[in-house]
C-alpha positions as CSV (number, residue, x, y, z in Angstrom):
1,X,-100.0,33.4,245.5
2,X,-98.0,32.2,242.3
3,X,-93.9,32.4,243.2
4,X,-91.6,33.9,241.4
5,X,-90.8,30.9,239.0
6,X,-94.5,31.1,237.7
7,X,-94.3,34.6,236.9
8,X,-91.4,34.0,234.5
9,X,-93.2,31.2,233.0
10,X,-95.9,33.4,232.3
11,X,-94.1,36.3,230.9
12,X,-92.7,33.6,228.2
13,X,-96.1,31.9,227.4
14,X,-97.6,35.4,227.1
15,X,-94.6,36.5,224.4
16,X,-95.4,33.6,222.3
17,X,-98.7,34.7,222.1
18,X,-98.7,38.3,221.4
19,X,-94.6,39.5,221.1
20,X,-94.7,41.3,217.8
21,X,-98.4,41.6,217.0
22,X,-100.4,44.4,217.2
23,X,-103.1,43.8,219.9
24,X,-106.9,44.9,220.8
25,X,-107.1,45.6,224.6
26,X,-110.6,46.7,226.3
27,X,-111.5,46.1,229.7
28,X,-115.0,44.2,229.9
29,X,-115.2,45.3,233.7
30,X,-114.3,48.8,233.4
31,X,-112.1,48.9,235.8
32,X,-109.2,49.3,233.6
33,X,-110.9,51.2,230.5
34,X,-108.0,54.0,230.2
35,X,-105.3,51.8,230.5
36,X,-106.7,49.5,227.8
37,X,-107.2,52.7,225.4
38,X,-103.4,53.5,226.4
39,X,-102.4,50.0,224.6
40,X,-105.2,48.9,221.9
41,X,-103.4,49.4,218.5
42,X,-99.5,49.1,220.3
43,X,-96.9,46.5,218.8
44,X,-96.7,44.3,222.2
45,X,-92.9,43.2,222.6
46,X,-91.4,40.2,224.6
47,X,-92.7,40.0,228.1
48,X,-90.2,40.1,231.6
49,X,-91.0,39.4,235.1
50,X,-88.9,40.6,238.2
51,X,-90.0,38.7,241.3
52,X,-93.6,38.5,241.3
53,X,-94.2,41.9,238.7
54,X,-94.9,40.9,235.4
55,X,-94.0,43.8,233.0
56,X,-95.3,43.9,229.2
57,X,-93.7,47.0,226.9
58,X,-95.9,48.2,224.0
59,X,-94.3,50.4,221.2
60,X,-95.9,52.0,218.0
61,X,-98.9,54.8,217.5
62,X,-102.0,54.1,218.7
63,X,-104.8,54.2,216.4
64,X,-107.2,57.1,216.9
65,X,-110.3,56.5,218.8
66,X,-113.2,54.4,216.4
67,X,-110.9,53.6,214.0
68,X,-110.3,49.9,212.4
69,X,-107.5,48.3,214.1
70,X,-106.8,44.5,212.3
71,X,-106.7,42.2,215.0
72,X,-103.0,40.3,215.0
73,X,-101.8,42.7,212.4
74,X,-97.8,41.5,213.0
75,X,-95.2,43.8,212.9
76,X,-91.7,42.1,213.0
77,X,-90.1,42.5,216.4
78,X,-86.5,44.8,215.0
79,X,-88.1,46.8,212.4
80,X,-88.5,50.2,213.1
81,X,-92.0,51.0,214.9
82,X,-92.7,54.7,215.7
83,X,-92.6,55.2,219.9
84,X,-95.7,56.4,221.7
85,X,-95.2,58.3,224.8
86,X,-97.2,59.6,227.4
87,X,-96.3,61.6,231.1
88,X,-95.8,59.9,234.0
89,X,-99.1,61.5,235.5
90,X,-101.1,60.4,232.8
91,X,-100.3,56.4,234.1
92,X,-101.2,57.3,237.9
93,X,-103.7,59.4,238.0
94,X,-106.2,57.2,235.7
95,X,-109.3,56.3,238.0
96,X,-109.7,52.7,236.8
97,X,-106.0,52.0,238.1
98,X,-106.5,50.1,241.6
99,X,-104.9,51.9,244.5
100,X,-101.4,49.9,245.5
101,X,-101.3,47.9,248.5
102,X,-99.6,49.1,251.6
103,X,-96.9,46.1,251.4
104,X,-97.1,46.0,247.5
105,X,-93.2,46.1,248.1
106,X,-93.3,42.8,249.9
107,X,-96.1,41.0,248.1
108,X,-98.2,39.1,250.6
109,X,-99.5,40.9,250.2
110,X,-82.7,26.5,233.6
111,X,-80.1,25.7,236.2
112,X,-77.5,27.2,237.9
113,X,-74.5,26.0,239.3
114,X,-73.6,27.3,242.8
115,X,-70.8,30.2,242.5
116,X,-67.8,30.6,245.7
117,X,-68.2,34.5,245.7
118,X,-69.4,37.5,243.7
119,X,-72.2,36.3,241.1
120,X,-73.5,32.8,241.1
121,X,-72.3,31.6,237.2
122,X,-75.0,30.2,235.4
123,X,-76.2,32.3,232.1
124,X,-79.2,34.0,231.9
125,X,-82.3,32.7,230.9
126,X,-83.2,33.2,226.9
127,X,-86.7,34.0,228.5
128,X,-85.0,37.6,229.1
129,X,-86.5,40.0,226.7
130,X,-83.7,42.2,225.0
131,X,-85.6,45.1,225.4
132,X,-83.8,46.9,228.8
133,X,-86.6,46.8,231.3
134,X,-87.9,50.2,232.0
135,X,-86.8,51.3,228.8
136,X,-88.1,55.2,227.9
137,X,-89.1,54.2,224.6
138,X,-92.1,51.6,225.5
139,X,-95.4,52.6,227.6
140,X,-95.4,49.0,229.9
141,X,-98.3,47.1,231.3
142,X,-97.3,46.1,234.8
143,X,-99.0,43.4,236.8
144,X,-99.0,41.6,240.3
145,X,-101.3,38.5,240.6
146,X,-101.4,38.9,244.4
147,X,-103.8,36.5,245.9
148,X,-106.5,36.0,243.4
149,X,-105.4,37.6,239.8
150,X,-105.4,34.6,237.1
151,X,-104.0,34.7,233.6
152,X,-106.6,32.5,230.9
153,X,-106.3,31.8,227.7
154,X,-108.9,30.9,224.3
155,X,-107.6,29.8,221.0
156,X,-106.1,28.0,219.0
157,X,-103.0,28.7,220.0
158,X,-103.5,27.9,223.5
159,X,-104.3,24.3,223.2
160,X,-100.7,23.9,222.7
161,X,-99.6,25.0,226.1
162,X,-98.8,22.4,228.5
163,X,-97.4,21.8,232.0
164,X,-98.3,22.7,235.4
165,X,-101.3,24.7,235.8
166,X,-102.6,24.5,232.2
167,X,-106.2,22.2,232.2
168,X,-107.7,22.3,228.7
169,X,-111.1,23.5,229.2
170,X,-113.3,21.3,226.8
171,X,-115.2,23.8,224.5
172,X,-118.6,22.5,225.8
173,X,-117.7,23.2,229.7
174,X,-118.4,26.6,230.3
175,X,-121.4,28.3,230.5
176,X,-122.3,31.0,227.3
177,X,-120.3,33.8,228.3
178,X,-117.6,32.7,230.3
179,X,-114.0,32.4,229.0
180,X,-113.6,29.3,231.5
181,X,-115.9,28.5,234.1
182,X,-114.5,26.1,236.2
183,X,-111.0,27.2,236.2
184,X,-110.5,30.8,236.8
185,X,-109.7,31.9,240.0
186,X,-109.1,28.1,240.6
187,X,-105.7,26.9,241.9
188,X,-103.8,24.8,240.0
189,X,-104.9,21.5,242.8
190,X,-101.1,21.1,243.6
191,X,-100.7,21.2,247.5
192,X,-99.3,25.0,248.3
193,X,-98.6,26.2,244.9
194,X,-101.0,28.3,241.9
195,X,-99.4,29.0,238.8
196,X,-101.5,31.4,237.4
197,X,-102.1,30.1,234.1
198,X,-105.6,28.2,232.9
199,X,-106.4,27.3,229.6
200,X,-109.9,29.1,228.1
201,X,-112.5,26.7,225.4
202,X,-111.2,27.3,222.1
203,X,-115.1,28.6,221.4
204,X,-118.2,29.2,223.2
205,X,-121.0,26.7,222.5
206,X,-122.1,28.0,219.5
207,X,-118.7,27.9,218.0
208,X,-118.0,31.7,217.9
209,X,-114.2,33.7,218.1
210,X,-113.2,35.2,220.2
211,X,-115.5,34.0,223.1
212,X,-117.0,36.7,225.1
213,X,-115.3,37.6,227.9
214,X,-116.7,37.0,232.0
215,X,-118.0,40.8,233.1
216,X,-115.5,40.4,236.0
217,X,-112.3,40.1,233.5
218,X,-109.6,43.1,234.6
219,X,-107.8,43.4,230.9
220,X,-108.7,41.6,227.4
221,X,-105.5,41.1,224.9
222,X,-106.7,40.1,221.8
223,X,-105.2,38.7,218.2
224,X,-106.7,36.9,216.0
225,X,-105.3,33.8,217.1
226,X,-106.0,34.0,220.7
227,X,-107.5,36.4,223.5
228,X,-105.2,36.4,226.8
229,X,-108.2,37.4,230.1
230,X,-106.9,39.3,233.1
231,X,-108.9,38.2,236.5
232,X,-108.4,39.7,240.0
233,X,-105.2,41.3,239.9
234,X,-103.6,42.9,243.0
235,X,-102.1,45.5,240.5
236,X,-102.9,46.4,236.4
237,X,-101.2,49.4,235.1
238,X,-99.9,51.2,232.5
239,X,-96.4,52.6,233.4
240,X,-93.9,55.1,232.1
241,X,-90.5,54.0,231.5
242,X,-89.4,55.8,234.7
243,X,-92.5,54.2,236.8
244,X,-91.4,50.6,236.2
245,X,-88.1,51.8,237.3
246,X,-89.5,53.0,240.4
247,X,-91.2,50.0,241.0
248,X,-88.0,47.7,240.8
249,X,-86.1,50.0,243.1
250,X,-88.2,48.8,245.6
251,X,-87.3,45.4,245.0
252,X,-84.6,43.3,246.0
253,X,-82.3,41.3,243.2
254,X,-84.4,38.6,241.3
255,X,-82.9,34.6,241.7
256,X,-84.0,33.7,238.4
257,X,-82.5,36.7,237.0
258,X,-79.3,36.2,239.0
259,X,-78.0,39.9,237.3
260,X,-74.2,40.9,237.8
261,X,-73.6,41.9,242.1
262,X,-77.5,40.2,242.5
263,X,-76.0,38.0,245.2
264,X,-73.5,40.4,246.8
265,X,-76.3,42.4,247.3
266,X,-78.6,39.9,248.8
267,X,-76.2,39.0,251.2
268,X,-75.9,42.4,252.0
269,X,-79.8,43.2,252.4
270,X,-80.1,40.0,254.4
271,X,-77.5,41.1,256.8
272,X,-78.2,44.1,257.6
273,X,-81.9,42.5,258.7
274,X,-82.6,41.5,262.0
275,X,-85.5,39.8,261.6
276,X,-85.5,35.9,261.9
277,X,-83.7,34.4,258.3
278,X,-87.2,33.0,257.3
279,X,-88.9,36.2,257.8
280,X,-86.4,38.0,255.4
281,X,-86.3,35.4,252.6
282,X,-89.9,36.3,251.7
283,X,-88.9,40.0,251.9
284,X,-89.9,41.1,248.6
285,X,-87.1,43.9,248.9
286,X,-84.3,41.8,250.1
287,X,-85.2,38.8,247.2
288,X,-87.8,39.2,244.7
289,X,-90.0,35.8,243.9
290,X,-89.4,33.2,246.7
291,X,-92.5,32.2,248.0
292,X,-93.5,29.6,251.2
293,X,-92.0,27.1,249.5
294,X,-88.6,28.1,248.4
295,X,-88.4,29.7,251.4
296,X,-89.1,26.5,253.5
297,X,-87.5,24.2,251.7
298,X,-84.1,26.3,250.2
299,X,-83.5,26.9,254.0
300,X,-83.4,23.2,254.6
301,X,-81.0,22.7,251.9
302,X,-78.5,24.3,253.0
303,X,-79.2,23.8,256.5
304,X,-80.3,27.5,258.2
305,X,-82.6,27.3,260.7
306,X,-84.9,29.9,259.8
307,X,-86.0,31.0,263.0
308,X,-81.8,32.5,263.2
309,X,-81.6,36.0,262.9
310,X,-80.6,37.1,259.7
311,X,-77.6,39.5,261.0
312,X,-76.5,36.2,262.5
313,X,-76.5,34.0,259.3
314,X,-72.7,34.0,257.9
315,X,-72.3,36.0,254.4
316,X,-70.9,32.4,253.0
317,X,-73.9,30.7,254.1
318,X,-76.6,33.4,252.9
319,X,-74.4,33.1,249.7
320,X,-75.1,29.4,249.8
321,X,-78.5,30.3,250.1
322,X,-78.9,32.8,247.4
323,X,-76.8,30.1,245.0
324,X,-79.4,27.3,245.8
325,X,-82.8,29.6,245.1
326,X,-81.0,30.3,241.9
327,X,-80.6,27.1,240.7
328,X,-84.0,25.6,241.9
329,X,-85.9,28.6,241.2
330,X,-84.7,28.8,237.5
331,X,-85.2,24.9,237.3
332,X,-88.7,25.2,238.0
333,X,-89.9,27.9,235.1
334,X,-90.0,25.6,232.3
335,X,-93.0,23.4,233.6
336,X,-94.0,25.7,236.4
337,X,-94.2,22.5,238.8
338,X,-92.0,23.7,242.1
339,X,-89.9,20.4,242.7
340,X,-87.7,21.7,245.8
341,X,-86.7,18.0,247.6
342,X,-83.1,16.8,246.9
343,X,-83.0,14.2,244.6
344,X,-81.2,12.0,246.7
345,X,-83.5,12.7,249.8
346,X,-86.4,11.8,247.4
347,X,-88.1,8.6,248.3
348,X,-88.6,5.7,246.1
349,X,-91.6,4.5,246.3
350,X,-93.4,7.6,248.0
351,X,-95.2,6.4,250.8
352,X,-99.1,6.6,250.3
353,X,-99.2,8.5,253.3
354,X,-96.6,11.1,252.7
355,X,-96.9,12.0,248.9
356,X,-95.6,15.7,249.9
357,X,-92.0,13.8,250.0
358,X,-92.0,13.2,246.0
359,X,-91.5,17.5,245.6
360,X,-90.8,18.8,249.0
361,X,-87.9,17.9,251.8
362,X,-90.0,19.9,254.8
363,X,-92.7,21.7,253.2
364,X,-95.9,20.5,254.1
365,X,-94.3,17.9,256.2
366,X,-95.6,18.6,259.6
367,X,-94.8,15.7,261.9
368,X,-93.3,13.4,259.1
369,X,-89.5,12.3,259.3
370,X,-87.0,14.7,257.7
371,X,-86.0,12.9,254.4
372,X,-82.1,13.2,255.7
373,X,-81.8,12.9,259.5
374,X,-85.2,11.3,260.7
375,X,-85.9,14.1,263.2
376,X,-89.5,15.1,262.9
377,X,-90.5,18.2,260.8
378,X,-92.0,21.1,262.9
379,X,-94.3,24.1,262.1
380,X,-95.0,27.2,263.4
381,X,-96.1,30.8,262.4
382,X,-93.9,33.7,261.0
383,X,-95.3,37.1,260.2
384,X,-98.3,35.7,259.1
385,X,-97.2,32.8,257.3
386,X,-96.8,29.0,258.1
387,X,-92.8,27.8,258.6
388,X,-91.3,24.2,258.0
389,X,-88.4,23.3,258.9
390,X,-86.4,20.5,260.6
391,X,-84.8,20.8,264.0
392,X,-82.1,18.0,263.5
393,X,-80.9,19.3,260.1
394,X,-81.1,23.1,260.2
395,X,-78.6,25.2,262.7
């Protein structure tokens, strides 16, 4: 499952594509056909993630049912676009809206220097759309990857993207009728990480735009300089400004975010947990985006052994802790690629049979010397999920 840091990256790739621009949705599955009616004709603004929820606001009138809608029509994000609205019933009770998970609340299911006490210091990211999230006046498209869900993308526009994750898809690969054949629903092929993000054939074989879309594709956003293709998501809605409210209250504060009391209020979550440390990390409610690895290796780095319960885990150190998934989390949007080992643990040249060591400090590691101490990295299972961590180096 993509981590947090992925999600951000996406929410910025998908605003240069479609923030400001009137947009085309459908729903070649059906799954989603309401919710794509709710949005086709909408001025899409800048994208935002929280954790691993990816939220997209839409503003303006929708065009009436059969009319013309001129695909990438742009409308200047600050000029004055008429609001749609539409009841908070009217998003849940749609039949093509997937039914939410039983744990949707703890999915699983730019740098920051550490701060002494209140809220670690660095700024915000610029990724951080000015639109307030939840905000009344927008009707927002909400999605969780979970396992399996895959954003692609066709176009011109997307043989620019680059960085972790993103394979150009030559335009004679796929079969007719696929937006990418090989690489949706594919993981990214970097040990214990999937950003999300492939990269579509400009055109189909015979040359035609937009390429037609894979009958299993969730959501289609279209302009006429690329088509964005929505695979196997956990969760694809359309919310109300209160809904996407209601959704966050159910999360804890987001690292890469780092908001104003975000890490009093971790350290108060996490203590009031009695769960083991590296059960509570991945929490969705007590810290939105951490994954395995952030979990594994932020614990190493500042040295909590994360089979300690988390009632038991000083408020300076879960501080600590918060303070060192901001600043590596928000290090890793910009290319996507999690990098989590210390630089000065990092190993130069990586041994051949240890290549994990060039990005990780324990994840991955089993039986391999920690980087720092030389005691040998263990594994076990947590809730579920597999734990690294080093004996020697984390109390």
């Amino acid at each position: 499952m993509p981590e947090g840091q992925a999600i951000h990256r996406l929410a910025r790739i998908i605003s240069q594509f479609v923030a400001g621009q009137h947009v085309v949705a459908s729903s070649p599955q059906g799954r989603f056909t309401a919710g794509a009616h709710l949005l086709t004709g909408l001025t899409a603004l800048e994208a935002q993630a929280w954790g691993k929820h990816f939220f997209l606001p839409f503003v303006g009138s929708r065009m009436p049912v059969g009319a013309h809608i001129p695909v990438g029509a742009h409308t200047p994000v600050g000029s004055h676009i008429p609001v749609n609205t539409h009841s908070s019933a009217s998003a849940h009770s749609s039949p093509e809206a997937p039914a939410r998970p039983a744990d949707a609340g703890t999915p699983s299911a730019a740098e920051a220097p550490p701060a002494s006490e209140g809220t670690s210091t660095s700024p915000t990211p610029p990724s951080i759309a000015s639109l307030p999230l939840g905000d009344d006046g927008a009707s927002w498209l909400h999605v969780h990857l979970g396992l399996y869900g895959r954003w692609s993308f066709a176009g011109p526009r997307a043989e620019t993207l680059s960085g972790a994750g993103i394979r150009p898809i030559a335009p004679h690969t796929p079969r007719q009728g696929d937006l990418d054949a090989g690489a949706i629903g594919r993981k990214s092929g970097r040990v214990g990480e999937d950003s999300g993000v492939v990269v579509g054939p400009t055109k189909t074989s015979e040359g035609a735009f937009p390429p037609p879309p894979r009958p299993t594709v969730r959501l289609r956003l279209e302009t006429d300089q690329a088509v964005l293709d929505l695979t196997g998501p956990a969760r694809c809605e359309v919310l109300t400004g209160a809904e996407v409210s209601a959704v966050l209250d159910r999360l804890g504060p987001d690292p890469i975010r780092n908001e104003p009391g975000d890490r009093a209020r971790f350290i108060s979550l996490a203590r009031a947990r009695r769960a083991p440390i590296g059960q509570v990390v991945l929490d969705q409610s007590v810290a939105a985006g951490p994954g395995n690895i952030y979990r594994a290796d932020c614990l190493f780095r500042v040295g909590i052994a994360p089979l300690r319960p988390a009632a038991h885990v000083s408020a300076a150190r879960l501080g600590a802790l918060w303070d060192d998934l901001v600043t590596v989390m928000r290090a890793d949007v910009g290319t996507g690629l999690i990098r989590t080992v210390p630089e000065d643990l990092r190993p130069s040249p990586v041994p051949p049979d240890d290549v994990e060591a060039e990005r990780f400090a324990v994840y991955h590691r089993t039986g391999r010397p920690c980087l720092r101490c030389g005691a040998i990295i263990r594994e076990t299972e947590l809730a579920g999920r597999r734990l690294f961590w080093c004996p020697g180096c984390q109390h």
